[in-house]
N, C-alpha and C positions, 0 to 999 in steps of 0.2 A: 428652473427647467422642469417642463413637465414629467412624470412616471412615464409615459408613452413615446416621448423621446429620449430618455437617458436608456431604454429597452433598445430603441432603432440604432444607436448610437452603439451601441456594444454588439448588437447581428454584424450592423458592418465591421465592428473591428474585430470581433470573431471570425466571419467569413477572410478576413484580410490574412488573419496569423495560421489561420487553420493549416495550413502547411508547414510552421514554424512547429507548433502542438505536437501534429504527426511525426515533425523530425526528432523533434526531444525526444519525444516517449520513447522512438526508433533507438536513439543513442544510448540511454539509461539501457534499455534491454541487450544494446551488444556490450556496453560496459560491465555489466553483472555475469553476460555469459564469458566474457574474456579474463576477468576481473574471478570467476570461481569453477573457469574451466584450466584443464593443465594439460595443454597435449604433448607435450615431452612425457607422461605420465598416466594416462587416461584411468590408470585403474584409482588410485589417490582425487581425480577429479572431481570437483563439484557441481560440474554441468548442469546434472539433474534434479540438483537442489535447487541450482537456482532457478530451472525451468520451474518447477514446480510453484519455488517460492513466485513465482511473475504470474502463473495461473492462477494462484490464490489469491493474488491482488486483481486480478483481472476478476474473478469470481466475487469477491468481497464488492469490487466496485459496481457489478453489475446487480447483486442481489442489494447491495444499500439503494439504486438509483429506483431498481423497481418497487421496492418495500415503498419508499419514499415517495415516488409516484401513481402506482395501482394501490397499495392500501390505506398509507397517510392522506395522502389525495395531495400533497404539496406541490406547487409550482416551484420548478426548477428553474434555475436561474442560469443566465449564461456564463456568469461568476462560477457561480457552483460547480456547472459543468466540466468549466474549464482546471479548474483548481482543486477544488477536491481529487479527480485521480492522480495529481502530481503528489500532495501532501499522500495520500495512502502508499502511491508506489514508494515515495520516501519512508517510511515508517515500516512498509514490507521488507524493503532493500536491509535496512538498517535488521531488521531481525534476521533477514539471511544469514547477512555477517557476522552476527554474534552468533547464530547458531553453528552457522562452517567454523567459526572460530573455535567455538567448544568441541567440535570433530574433529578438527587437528588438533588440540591439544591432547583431545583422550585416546585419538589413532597413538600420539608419540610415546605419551607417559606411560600408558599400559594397555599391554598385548593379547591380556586375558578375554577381550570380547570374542564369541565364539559366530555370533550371527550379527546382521546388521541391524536389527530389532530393540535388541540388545543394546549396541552401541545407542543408538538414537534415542533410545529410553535413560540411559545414562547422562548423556548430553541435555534431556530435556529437564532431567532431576536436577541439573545443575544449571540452566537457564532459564528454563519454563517459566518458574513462578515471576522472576525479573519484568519479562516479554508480558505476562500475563498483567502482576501490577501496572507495569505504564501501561498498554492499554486500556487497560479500567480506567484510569486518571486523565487518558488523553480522552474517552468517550465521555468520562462525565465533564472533563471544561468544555467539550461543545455543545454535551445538553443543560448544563448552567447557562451558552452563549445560545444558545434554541430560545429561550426565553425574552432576549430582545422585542422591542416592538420596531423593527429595521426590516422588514420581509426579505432581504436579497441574504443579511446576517442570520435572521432566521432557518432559513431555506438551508444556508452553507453549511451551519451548525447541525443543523438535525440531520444531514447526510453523509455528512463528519462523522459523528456519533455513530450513526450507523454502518458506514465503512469501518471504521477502528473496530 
């Protein structure tokens, strides 16, 4: 099969799921707001983190795609396209949680935090470097997997790397 039709073959089935894409992304983002908001409770809520934490992935995927595109000069792929912001929102998600997790933990055990600066400085003394290692480890296996001579593998990885 030729490069020019295994390309035409993926538009069409792109075009075909693209409302499937739209719905997932949809769900992930009310499950994160349900999942780290508490309305019996609003003041204890995580709303805002996780709004935050969705902008940042939304931000990270849009500055990886343009770096990737305007300054690397790579062609994107419709692989790429598609999959790369799934695996980043996953990897975002997953630090939300460890992060709200370490804010309720240090809201419960101790009461001594005086500003929210503060607390979140604490929380990240005790997460940060974790969030911080696997990310370094997850951008360098995709710039180890950048090195293929696969161009669609290529492309995924080095946008990878740059999302992470």
């Amino acid at each position: 099969m030729a490069q020019r039709s295994v390309e035409d073959a993926l538009t069409v089935e792109t075009q075909q799921n693209a409302f499937v894409v739209v719905l997932s992304y949809g769900v992930m983002f009310v499950y994160v707001a349900l999942a780290l908001g508490n309305a019996r409770d609003p003041v204890r809520s995580r709303f805002g983190l996780g709004l935050w934490g969705i902008l940042i992935v939304l931000f990270s995927m849009g500055i990886a795609f343009g770096v990737a595109v305007c300054v690397m000069r790579i062609e994107i792929t419709m692989i790429t396209l598609e999959v790369v912001p799934f695996l980043i929102l996953a990897i975002g998600v997953d630090n939300m949680f460890i992060l709200t997790n370490e804010l309720d933990r240090l809201t419960r055990c101790q009461s001594h935090f005086h500003s929210l600066p503060q607390l979140v400085g604490e929380a990240m003394m005790h997460v940060g470097p974790s969030i911080t290692v696997a990310a370094a480890s997850e951008s360098l296996a995709f710039l180890v997997g950048a090195y293929t001579k696969i161009p669609a593998l290529e492309s995924f990885c080095m946008v990878a790397a740059l999302a992470v």
